[in-house]
N, C-alpha and C positions, 0 to 999 in steps of 0.2 A: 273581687274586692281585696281576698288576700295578695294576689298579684302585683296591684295597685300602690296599697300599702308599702312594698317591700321595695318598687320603685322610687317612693318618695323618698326612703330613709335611705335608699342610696345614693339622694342627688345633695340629701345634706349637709352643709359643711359640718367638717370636724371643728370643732374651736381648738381642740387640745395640739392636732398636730400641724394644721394647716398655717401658711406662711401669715402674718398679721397685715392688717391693713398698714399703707405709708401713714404714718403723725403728720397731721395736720399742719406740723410748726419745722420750718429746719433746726438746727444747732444753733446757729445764730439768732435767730428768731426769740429763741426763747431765754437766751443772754437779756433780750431786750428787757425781761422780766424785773432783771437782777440789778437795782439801784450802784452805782458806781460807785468807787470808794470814795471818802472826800479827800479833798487835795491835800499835798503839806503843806505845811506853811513854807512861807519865804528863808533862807537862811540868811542872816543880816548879821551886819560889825555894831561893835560896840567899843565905843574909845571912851577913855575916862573925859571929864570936864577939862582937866588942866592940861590936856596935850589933845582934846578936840578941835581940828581945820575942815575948814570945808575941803583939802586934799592934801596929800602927803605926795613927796616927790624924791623916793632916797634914791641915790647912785646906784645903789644896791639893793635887789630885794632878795633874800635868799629863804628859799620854803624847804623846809624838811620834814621830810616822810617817813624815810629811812630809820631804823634802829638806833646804829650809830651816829648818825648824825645830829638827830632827837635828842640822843645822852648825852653827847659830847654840846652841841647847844648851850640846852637844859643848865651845865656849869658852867656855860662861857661868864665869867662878872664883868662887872661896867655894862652891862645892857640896863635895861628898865623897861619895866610890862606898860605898853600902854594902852592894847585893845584884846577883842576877841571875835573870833570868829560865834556864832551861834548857829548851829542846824539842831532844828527845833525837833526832830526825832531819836536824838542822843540825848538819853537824861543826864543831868546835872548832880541827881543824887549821888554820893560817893565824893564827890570832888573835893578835896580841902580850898581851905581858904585862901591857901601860898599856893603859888603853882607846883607841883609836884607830877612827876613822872606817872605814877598812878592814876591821872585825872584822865579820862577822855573829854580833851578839851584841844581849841586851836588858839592857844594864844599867839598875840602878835607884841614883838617887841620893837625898842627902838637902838641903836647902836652907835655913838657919835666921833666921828674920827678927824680932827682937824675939820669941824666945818662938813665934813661928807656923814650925810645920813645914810645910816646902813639898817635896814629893817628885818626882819624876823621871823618868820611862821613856823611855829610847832606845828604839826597835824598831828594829834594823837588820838585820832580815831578815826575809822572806818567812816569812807564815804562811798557809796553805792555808785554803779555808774550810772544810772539815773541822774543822780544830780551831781553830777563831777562837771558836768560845761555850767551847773547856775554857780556851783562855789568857784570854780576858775573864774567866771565873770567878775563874780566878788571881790576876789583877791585882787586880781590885775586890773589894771584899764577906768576903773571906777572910781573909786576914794585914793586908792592907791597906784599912781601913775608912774614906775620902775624907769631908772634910765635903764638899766639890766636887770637880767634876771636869772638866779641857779636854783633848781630845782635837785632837790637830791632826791633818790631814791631808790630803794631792792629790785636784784633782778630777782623776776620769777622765775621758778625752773623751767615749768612745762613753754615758757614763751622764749626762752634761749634756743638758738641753734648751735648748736654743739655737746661740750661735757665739762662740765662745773666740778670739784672736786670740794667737798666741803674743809678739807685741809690747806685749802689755797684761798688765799682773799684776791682777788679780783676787783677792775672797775672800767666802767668804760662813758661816752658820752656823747652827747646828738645834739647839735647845733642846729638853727634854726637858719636861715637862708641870711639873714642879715649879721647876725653873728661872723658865720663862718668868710660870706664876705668880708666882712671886716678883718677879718682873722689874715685873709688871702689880699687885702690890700696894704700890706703893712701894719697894721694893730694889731696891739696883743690880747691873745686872746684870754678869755678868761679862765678858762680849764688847759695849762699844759700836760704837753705828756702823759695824756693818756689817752688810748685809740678810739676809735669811733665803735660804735655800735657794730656788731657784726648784723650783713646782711641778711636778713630772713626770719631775726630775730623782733620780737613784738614787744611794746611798751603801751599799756591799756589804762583803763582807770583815769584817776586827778590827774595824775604823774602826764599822759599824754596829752588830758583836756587842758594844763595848761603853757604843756610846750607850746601847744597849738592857739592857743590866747596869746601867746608870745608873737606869733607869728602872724595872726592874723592884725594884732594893734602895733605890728611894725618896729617892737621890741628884742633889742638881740638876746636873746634865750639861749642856757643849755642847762641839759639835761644830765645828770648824772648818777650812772647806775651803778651799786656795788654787789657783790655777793662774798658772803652767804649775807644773812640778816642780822649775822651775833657771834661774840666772839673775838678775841683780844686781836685778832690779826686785820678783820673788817672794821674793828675800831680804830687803829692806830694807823691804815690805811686812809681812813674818811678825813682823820685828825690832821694827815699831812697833808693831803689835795687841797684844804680847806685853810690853812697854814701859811701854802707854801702859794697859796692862788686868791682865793676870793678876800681872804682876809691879813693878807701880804703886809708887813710894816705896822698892821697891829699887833698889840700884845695880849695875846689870848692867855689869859692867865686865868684859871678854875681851881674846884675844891681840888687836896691833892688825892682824895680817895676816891675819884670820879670811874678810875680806869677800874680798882679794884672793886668795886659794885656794880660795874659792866660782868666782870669777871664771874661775879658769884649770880647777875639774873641769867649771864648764856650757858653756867652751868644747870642753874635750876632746869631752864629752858631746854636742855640738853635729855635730863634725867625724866620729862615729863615725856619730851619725844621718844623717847626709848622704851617708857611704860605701854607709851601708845602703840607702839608698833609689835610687842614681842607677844 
C-alpha cells in the first residue's frame, strides 16, 4: 500500500516546475481581441469665399518646409493668404488670428506677378509619414494643378552621406525626370547652380511624398535641400537660390528685421541644443 502510494506521487506533475501547456490562442489571435483604433479624419483645404474656384493653376507652386525658407516666406509682402491646409490631428489651440510663425498651421498663399500666379505653402508642422502621400495628394494634382513645382526643404543628418559641418551652410537638389529633361533640352532650369543630391543619400517624409506626386502627375518638380536648419548663413543662402531662381524679376521686399529675428530664434535654438546635450 505504502509502495503504491509513493508511486503515484512520483508520476505527478509538478505544477510549480514543469514546462506549461501551449495557449490556446497564437499572438495574433488574440490581437483579434483588441478593437482597432478609429481612423483619422481626412486632412482637407480650406479657401476663403472671395478667392474660392473650383481649381487653381499657378506657374508656380512653391512649398516650404525648411526653417529658412518658412521665415524668409513668412515676410515676403505683396502675397495674400487665401487658404489652408487642415490635418485634423494638429490642434488649432495656440494659433493667433494673423498668421504668425508660432502657429502650427499650413497656410497657403497667393502671389501675383504680371498676370503669373505664383502660390505658397507654409508647412509649419509636423506631418507623420503615415500621411505625407494623403497631404502631397492634397496639395498637388487636386485643387491645385502646378505648372511647376519647388519644394524646399532640411537636410537630415543621419540620411546624408558624407560630413556636414554646422559652420558651413550648404544646398543641394533632385529633379524629377521631366524637370531635368527639360533642363537637358534647352530650358532653364529652375534651380541653377547648385548640385544634385549626392548619391546614397535619402530624402523621406512630405519632402519625398511630393517630389514624387510631381512625378507621378507628370509635373516638372524640384526639390531643394539646405543645411543646417538655422542660422544667418542657411538663411541668406535660401534667400538667394530663391532670389536669384524661383522668384527672379520679382521684388521681394520684407520686414527689414526679418534677418535679425532669424538671428536671435537660431541662437535661442542654439542655447537649448547645448543645454540638451551637456
Amino acid at each position: 500500500m505504502i509502495s503504491w502510494l509513493q508511486d503515484s506521487i512520483e508520476e505527478m506533475d509538478d505544477v510549480i516546475t514543469d514546462i506549461p501547456p501551449p495557449s490556446r490562442f497564437l499572438l495574433e489571435d488574440l490581437n483579434n481581441f483588441t478593437p482597432p483604433p478609429p481612423p483619422l479624419p481626412s486632412p482637407f483645404l480650406v479657401f476663403s469665399s472671395a478667392d474660392s474656384k473650383s481649381s487653381y493653376s499657378p506657374s508656380l507652386l512653391i512649398i516650404a518646409k525648411s526653417s529658412p525658407s518658412i521665415h524668409f516666406l513668412h515676410h515676403l509682402s505683396s502675397k495674400t493668404l487665401i487658404g489652408t491646409l487642415v490635418l485634423p490631428e494638429i490642434p488649432c489651440a495656440g494659433n493667433s488670428l494673423e498668421p504668425s510663425l508660432k502657429d502650427k498651421s499650413c497656410n497657403i498663399y497667393a502671389f501675383n506677378d504680371d498676370d503669373n500666379l505664383i502660390m505658397i505653402v507654409l508647412v509649419q508642422f509636423a506631418v507623420s509619414s503615415e500621411r505625407s502621400h494623403t497631404v502631397a495628394k492634397l496639395i498637388i494634382g487636386e485643387k491645385i494643378i502646378p505648372q511647376r513645382v519647388l519644394i524646399l526643404d532640411s537636410i537630415k543628418s543621419p540620411n546624408f552621406r558624407g560630413k556636414l559641418s554646422f559652420d558651413e551652410a550648404c544646398a543641394f537638389k533632385l529633379e524629377t525626370s521631366l524637370e531635368r529633361k527639360n533642363s537637358e533640352a534647352g530650358d532653364s532650369s529652375l534651380i541653377k547652380g547648385l548640385d544634385y543630391y549626392p548619391s546614397g543619400s535619402v530624402v523621406d517624409g512630405l519632402a519625398a511624398a511630393l517630389l514624387g506626386r510631381c512625378q507621378l502627375k507628370k509635373i516638372p518638380g524640384t526639390l531643394c535641400v539646405s543645411w543646417p536648419d538655422l542660422g544667418i548663413q542657411v538663411m541668406s543662402l535660401v534667400k538667394s537660390i530663391l532670389v536669384k531662381n524661383a522668384l527672379t524679376g520679382i521684388t521681394c521686399s520684407s520686414s527689414k528685421d526679418y534677418e535679425d529675428e532669424y538671428v536671435r530664434l537660431s541662437r535661442r535654438k542654439d542655447v537649448l541644443d547645448s543645454e540638451l546635450y551637456t
